[in-house]
C-alpha positions in Angstrom: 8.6 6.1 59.6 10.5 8.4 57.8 13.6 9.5 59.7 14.3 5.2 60.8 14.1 5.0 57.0 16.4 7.2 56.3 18.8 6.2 59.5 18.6 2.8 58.3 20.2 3.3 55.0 23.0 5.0 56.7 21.6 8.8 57.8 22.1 11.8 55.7 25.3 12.9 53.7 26.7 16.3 54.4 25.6 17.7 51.2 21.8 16.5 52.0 19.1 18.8 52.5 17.8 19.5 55.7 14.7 21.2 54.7 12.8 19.1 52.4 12.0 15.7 51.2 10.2 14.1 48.4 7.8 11.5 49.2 6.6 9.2 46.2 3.7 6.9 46.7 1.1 5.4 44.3 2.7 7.6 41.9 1.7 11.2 43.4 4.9 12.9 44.5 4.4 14.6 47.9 7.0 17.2 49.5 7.8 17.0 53.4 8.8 19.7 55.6 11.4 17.4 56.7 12.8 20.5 58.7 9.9 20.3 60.6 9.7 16.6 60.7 13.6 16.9 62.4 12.8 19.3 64.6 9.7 17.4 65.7 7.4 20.6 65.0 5.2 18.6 62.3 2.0 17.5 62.9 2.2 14.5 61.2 5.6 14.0 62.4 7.7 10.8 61.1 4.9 9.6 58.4 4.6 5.8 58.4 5.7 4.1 55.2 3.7 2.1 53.0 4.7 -0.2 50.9 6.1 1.0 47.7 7.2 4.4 49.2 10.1 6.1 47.6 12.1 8.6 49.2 14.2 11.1 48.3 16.5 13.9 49.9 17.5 16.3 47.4 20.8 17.7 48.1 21.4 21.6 49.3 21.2 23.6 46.6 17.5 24.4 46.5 18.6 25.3 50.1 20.6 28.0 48.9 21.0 31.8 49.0 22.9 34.4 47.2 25.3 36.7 49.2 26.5 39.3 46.3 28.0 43.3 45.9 30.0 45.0 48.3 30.5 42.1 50.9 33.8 40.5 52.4 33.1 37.0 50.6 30.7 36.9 47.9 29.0 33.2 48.3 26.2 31.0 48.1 24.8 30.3 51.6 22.9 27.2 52.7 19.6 27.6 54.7 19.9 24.5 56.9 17.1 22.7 59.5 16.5 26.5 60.6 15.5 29.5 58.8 18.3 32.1 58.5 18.0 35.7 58.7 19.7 38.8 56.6 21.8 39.8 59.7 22.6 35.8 59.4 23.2 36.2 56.1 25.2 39.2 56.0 27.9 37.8 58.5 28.0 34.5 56.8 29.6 36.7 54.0 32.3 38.0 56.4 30.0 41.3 56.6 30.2 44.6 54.6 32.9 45.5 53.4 34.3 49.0 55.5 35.6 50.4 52.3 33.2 49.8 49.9 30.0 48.9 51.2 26.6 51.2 51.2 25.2 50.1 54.4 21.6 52.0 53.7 21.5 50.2 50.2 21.1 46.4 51.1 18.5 45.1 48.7 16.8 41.6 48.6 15.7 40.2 45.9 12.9 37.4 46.0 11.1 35.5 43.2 7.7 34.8 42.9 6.8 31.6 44.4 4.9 30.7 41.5 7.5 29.3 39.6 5.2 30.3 35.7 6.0 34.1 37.0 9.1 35.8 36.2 8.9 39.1 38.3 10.7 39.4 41.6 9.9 41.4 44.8 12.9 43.6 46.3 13.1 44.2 49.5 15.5 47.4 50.3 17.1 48.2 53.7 18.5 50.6 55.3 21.4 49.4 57.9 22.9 52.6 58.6 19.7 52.8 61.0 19.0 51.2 64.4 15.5 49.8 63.3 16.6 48.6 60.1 19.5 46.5 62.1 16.5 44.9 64.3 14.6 44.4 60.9 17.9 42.6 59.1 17.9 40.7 62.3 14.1 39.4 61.9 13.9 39.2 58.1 13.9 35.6 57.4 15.0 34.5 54.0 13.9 32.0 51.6 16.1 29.2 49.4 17.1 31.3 46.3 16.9 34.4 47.5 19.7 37.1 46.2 21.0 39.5 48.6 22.8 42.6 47.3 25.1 44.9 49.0 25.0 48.4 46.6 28.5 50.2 46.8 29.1 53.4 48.2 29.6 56.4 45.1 33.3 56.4 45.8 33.6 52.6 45.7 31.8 52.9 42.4 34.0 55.5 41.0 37.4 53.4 41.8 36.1 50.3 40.2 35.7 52.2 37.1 39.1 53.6 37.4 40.6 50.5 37.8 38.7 49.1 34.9 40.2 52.1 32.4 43.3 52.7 34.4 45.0 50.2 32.1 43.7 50.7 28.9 44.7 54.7 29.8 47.4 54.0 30.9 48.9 51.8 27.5 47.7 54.4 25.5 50.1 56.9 27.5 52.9 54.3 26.9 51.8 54.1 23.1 52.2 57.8 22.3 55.4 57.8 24.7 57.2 55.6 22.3 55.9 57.3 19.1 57.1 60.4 20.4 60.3 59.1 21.1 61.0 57.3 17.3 60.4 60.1 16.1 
């Protein structure tokens, strides 16, 4: 089957997916839970191999998901065999970040699954609450999926400050020296 194919050409690298294989036979291209098939929750677990059969195991990156905003460790995170969930998600990321971090604005953005389709749904919760803690805890993301951490007002105010803080503060020194050549 399958996984003795696979074992017999050496087993999986580390940056192999977990999740999903692509079966080619006869020239149709098949995909394969191959989570499942690991985990030994398919129901046609381990398909025999025909002649001809060509396997593939893409590597992580269609495994991936998007940790971004007001985190400790902005990253890409890789689903592996199991499903992972936002509270999963969130602590792969180091967690929010104390100082900057809007815990009731934690959005999740997901694309269509129809790849033709360019709109998104976005998910928003609140973490600030108890129930939206256990529902971070059971919301199970997809490969791709972008999660977003808003920061607080204050956090948004200092990163402007820091932007201009600079450029203010060289114009200061600018009129400072004019003044004083003259």
């Amino acid at each position: 089957g399958v996984l003795q194919a696979i074992a017999e050409r050496g087993g999986l690298t580390p940056a192999a997916s977990r999740r999903r294989l692509i079966l080619t036979r006869a020239g149709h291209v098949y995909n394969i839970d191959f989570a499942a098939l690991l985990s030994g929750g398919s129901s046609n677990a381990n398909t025999a191999l025909e002649p001809g059969d060509n396997i593939q195991v893409p590597d992580q990156s269609g495994d991936q998901i998007f940790v971004l905003g007001a985190v400790d460790k902005q990253q890409p995170l890789v689903i592996q065999q199991d499903s992972m969930s936002l509270i999963q998600a969130l602590t792969g990321a180091g967690g929010l970040d104390n100082l900057r971090a809007k815990d009731s604005g934690v959005l999740v953005f997901r694309r269509s699954p129809d790849a033709k389709e360019r709109h998104a749904t976005v998910y928003t919760l609140d973490l600030s609450t108890a129930q939206g803690m256990l529902l971070a805890g059971e919301f199970h993301l997809q490969p791709r999926d972008v999660v977003y951490v808003k920061a607080t007002a204050f956090a948004q105010y200092n990163a402007v400050i820091t932007t201009l803080l600079p450029t203010v503060t060289s114009i200061f020194e600018a009129v400072e020296v004019t003044h004083l050549t003259q």
